[in-house]
N, C-alpha and C positions, 0 to 999 in steps of 0.2 A: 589745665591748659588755658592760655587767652585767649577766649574770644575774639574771632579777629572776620573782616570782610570786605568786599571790595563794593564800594556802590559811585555809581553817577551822580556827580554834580547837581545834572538838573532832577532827580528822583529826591533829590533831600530837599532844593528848593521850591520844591513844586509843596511842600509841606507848610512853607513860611508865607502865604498868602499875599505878607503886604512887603515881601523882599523884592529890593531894585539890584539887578548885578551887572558887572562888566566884565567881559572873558570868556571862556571858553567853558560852556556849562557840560560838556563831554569828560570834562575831567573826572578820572577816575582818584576817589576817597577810600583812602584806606582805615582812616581812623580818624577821631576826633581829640583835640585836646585847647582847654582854656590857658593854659600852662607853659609860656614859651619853650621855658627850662626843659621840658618834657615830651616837646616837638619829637615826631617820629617823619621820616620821610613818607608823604601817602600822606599826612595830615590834611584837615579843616582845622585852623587855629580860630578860635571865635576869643574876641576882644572882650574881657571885659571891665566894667570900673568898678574898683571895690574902694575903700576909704582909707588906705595909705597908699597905692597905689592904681597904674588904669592899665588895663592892657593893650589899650594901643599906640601906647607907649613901645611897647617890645613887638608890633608887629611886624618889622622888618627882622630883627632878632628872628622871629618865628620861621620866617620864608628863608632865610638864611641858613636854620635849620631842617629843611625841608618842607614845610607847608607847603602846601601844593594849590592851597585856598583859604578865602580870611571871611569873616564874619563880623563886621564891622559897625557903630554907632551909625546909624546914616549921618550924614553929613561933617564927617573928620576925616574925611578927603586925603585918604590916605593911599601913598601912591608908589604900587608893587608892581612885581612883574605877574603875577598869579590873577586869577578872577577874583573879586570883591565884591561878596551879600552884604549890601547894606539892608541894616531891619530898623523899626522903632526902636526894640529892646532885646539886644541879644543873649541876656538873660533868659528872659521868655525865650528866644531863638535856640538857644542852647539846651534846655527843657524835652523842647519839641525835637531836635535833630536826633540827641542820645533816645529817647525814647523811637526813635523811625529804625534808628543804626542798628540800637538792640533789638528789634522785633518785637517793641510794645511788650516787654516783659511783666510791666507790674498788670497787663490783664490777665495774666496768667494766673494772678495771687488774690489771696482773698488779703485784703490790707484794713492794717487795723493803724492808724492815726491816732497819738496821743500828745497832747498840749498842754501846758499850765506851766506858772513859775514852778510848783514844785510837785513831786511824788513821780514825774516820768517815769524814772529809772525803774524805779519798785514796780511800777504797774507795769511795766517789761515785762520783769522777771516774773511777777506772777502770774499776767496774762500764757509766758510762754510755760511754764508749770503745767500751769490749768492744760491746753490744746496739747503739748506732748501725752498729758495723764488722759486723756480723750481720743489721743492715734494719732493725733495729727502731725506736723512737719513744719514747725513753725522758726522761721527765722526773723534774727531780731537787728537793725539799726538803731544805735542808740549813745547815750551820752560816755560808757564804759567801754563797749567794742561795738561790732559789726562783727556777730556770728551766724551758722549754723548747724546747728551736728557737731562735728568734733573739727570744722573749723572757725578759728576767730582769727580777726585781725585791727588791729588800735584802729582807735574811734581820732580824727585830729578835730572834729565838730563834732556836736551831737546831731545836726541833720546835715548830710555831706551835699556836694555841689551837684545839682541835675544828674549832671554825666556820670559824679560817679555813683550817685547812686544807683540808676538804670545798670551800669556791671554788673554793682553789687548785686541788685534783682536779677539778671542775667543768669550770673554762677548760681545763684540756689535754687531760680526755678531748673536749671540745667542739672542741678544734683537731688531733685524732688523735692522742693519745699509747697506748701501748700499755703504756709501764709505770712506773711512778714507784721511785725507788728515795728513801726516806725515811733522813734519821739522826736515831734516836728517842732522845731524850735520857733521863737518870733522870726527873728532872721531869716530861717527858711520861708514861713510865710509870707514875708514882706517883699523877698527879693525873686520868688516865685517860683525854688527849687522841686516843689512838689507839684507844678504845675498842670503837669500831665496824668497826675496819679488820682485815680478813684477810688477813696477809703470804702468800704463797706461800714465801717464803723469809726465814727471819728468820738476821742474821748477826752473831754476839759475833767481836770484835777482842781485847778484855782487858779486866783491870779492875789498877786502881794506885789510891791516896788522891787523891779529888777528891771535891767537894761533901761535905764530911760538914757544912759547916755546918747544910747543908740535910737530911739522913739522920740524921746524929747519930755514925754507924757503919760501919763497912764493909761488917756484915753485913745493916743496914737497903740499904747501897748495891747491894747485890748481889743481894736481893731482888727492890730494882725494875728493876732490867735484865733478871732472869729471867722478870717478868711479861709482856714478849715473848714467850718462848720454851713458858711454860705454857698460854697462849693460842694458839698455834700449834695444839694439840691440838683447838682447838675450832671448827675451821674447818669449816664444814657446805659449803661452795661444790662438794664433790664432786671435785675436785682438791686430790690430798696435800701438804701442805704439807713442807717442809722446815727444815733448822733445819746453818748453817752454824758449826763453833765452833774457835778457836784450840786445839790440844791439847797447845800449852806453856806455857799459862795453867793456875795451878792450880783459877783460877775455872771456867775449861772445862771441865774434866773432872768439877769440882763441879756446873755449869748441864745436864752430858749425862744425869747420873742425873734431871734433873727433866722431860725433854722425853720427850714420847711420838711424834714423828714422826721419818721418818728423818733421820739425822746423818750430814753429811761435814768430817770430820776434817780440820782444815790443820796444819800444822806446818813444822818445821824438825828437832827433836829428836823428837818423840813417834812415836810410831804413828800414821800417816794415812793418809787415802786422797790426799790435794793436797799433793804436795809437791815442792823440787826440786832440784838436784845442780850440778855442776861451776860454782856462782855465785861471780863475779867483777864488783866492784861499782867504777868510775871516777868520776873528775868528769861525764864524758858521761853514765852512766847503770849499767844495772847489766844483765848477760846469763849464761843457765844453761840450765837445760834441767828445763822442765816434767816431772813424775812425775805422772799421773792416772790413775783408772779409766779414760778413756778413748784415754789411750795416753801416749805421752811426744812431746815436742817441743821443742827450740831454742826461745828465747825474748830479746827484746830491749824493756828499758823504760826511757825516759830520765831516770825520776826515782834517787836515789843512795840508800843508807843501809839499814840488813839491817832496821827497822823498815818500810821500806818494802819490803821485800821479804817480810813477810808481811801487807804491802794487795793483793801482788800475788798471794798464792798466797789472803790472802780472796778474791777477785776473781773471781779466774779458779774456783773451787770455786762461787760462789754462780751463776758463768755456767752453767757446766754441770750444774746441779740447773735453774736456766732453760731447756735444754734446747739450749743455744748449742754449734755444736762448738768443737774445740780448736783448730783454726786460725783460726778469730773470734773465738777468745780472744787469740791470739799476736799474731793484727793488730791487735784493740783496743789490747791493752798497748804494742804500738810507737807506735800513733799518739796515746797519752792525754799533753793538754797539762800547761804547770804548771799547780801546786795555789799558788793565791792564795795566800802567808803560811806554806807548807808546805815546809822548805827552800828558801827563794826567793830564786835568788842576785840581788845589785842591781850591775848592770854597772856597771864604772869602767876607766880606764885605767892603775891604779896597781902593778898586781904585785899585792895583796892582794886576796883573796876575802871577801865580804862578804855573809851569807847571814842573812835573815830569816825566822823560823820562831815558830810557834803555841804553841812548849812551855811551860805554865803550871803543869805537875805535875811534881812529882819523878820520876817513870818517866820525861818524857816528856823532860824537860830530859837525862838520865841516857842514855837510848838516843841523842839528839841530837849530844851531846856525844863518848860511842862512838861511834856511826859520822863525825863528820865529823873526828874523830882523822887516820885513818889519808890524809887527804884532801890534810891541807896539810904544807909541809915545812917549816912554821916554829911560828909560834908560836900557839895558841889562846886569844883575848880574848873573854869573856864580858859582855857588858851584858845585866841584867833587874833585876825589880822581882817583888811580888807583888798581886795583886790585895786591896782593900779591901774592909771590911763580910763577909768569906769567909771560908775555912776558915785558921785562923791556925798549925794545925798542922804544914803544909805547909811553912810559910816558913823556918825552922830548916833542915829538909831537903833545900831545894832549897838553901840556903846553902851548906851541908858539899858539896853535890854539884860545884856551880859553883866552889869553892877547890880542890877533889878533881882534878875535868877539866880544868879550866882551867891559864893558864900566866899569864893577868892578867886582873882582872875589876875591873868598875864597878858597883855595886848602886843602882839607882836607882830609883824609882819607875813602878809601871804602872797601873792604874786606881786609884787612891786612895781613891775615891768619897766617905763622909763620915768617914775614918778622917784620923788623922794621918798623912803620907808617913812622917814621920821615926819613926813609931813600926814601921809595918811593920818597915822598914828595919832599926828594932834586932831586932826579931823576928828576920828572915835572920842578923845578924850576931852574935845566941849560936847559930846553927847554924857559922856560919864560925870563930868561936872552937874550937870542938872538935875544929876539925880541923891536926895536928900536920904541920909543914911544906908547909902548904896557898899556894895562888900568892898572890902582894899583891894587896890590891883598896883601892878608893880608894870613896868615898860619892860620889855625886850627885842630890840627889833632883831635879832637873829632866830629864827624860828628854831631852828635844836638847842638853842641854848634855852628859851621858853619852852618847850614842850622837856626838856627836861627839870626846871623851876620846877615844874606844875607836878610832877612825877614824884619829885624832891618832895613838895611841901605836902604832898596828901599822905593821911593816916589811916591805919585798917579803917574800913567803914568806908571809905570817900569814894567818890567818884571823881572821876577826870573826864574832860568834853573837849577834844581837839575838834576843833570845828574850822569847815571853809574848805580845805581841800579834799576831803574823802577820797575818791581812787585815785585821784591824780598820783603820779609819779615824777613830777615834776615842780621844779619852781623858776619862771621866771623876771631873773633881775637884770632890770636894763632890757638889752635886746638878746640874753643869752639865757637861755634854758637848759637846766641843769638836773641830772638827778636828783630827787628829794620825795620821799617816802612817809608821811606822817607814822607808817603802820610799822616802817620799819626801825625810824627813829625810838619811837614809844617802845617798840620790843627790845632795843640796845638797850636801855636805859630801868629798861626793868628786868632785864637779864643782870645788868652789872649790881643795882641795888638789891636785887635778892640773893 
């Protein structure tokens, strides 16, 4: 059932410190929505500016719909028949009101914050492994869904907008959950969705080139991921917060000088406190032997790849600042299922292995590529594309890298959106030129027609690497979004040749 309530006007502004209003602060708020489209009558419509569009632009739309009150840029002097909160930043204002509306849900929760270009997802899925294998009730936001217990519901961002995510925490502390484990994107942090929320444990993975369209920089990118981690400091809840970081990132050990709470170390090469030894990594999975402050232990996890093998040692490090011992950590990690689109192998009867995976950054393509190397004994075929209207920097890169690894590749298209496919494409391919005795690669920009080439040209022994969309279920071209399945295409297509 929805959450629903009725509150005064002036009990929510009384929240906004530096809000100016005109109207009748008496007015009874039934709900909130940023969303003109989605106005209910009883609304607060809060305005806001995103970068194809502004919302107060549709504020009259809203009141027209019912808004009963606006939340507005101060000074766009926007002129309704309803009262009007002006604020500096109704982002931040928007943060602060769904957190007053819902009852401060996220202090309900022990919240675990996870950041970095890549491994989020994975470190989800094992974090919540570990805490269910431990008793706990943990619910998860993230790049795949927004679950917990036996419900899920699509993910449209991997960190959703203030409001919704306050629901979201809402319905699960409402159905027993005990901790959410969040992957806060840049964007979240930058634009200040998690504003209200105080992680217990916040945990960086890495950082590699992604989103600068959106940052400009690397060092704007690295910024907003550390705004996690300087907010950590300012947790009043009375319980110390912690702060989780990779220490073979040289971003790491950059983000540790900026954190004033205490730090546990993961690694592989650095100095740590989480880390771990005699690892041997198979098609089954990968098994070693835990190194922790809290002791050492045998360990077995069925996902493959030395990049996932420091989701395991994030994982298991941000458990036990949770307070999880190490044998609930060791059972989580056996028992954590696959990760949607996250090395995902797609069964067939043919000899050839054929594995689906999320890497859309050149780190991510680059460690990918490394570890499913040593995996097969034939030959490594690479199908991707790069994403449209996005960082154009990247595509060059991931080009040289894909001729680099690979032993035949198809360059084809992955979300286009309102770009030219075929112009990406040449993008990737002055990266592939640069590179001297690099594999053959053939063009396709229809992605089922390349992912089945790739399918075509491999022989027992080979591997196949569809890379760039992993769970998506989607592709889109232009401004139209369309089913499309890398996992499902791959399984056509080796249904028909076998």
């Amino acid at each position: 059932m929805e959450y629903s309530k009725s509150v005064v006007l002036a009990d929510l502004v009384r929240e906004l410190p530096e809000a100016e209003y005109t109207g009748e602060m008496g007015t009874i708020i039934s709900g909130i929505s940023y969303d003109s489209r989605k106005v209910r009558p009883g609304d607060i419509f809060v305005a806001l500016k995103g970068s194809a569009q502004d919302g107060h632009d549709y504020i009259r739309d809203a009141v027209a719909r019912g808004a009963v009150a606006v939340v507005a840029q101060r000074g766009s002097d926007k002129q309704v028949p309803v009262p009007v909160v002006s604020v500096p930043d109704p982002r931040r204002a928007l943060a602060r009101l769904a957190a007053v509306y819902y009852d401060w849900p996220q202090n309900k929760l022990s919240l675990v914050g996870i950041t970095g270009t890549n491994g989020k997802t994975t470190t989800t899925y094992l974090v919540e492994s570990i805490l269910r294998q431990a008793g706990l009730n943990p619910a998860v936001i993230g790049t795949v869904n927004y679950r917990y217990m036996n419900m899920t519901c699509p993910a449209p961002v991997t960190t959703p907008e203030s409001l919704d995510l306050m629901r979201a925490f809402r319905k699960v502390v409402d159905r027993g959950a005990s901790h959410a484990i969040v992957e806060v994107s840049s964007h979240a942090l930058a634009q200040g969705r998690v504003a209200d929320c105080d992680f217990k444990v916040g945990v960086f993975t890495n950082l590699s080139r992604d989103h600068l369209d959106y940052h400009g920089s690397m060092e704007s990118y690295f910024e907003a991921k550390s705004l996690l981690f300087t907010n950590l400091s300012k947790n009043k809840g009375g319980n110390p917060s912690a702060a989780v970081i990779n220490a073979d990132s040289p971003y790491g050990t950059k983000l540790a000088e900026l954190v004033s709470v205490p730090v546990t170390f993961y690694g592989l090469e650095s100095p740590c406190q989480v880390s771990a030894r005699n690892v041997s990594v198979e098609k089954g999975g990968m098994k070693g032997r835990l190194v922790t402050p809290a002791g050492e232990m045998d360990f077995f996890c069925p996902l493959i790849g030395r990049f996932n093998l420091y989701n395991v040692l994030a994982a298991t490090a941000t458990s036990l600042c949770l307070g999880v011992s190490l044998a609930s950590v060791v059972k989580g990690l056996s028992h954590v299922g696959r990760v949607p689109g996250r090395v995902e192998p797609v069964n067939n009867n043919l000899a050839i292995t054929v594995v689906v995976d999320y890497a859309h950054t050149p780190d991510a393509l680059e460690k990918v590529l490394r570890d499913l190397r040593p995996l097969t004994r034939g030959r490594v075929i690479t199908v991707f594309g790069c994403g449209g209207d996005r960082d154009k920097g990247k595509r060059p890169e991931m080009g040289q890298i894909a001729v680099s690894m690979s032993d035949f590749v198809v360059i084809t298209s992955d979300n286009p959106r309102t770009e030219n496919p075929l112009s990406i494409i040449q993008d990737i391919i002055e990266g592939v030129t640069q590179v001297t005795g690099g594999a053959p690669y053939i063009v396709e920009p229809d992605r089922e027609k390349a992912i089945q080439m790739a399918i075509d040209e491999a022989r027992e022994g080979d591997l196949v690497l569809i890379a760039g969309k992993g769970h998506e279920d989607y592709q889109i071209i232009g401004s139209e979004k369309r089913h499309f399945d890398d996992r499902e295409v791959a399984e056509r297509f080796l249904t028909r040749n076998g």
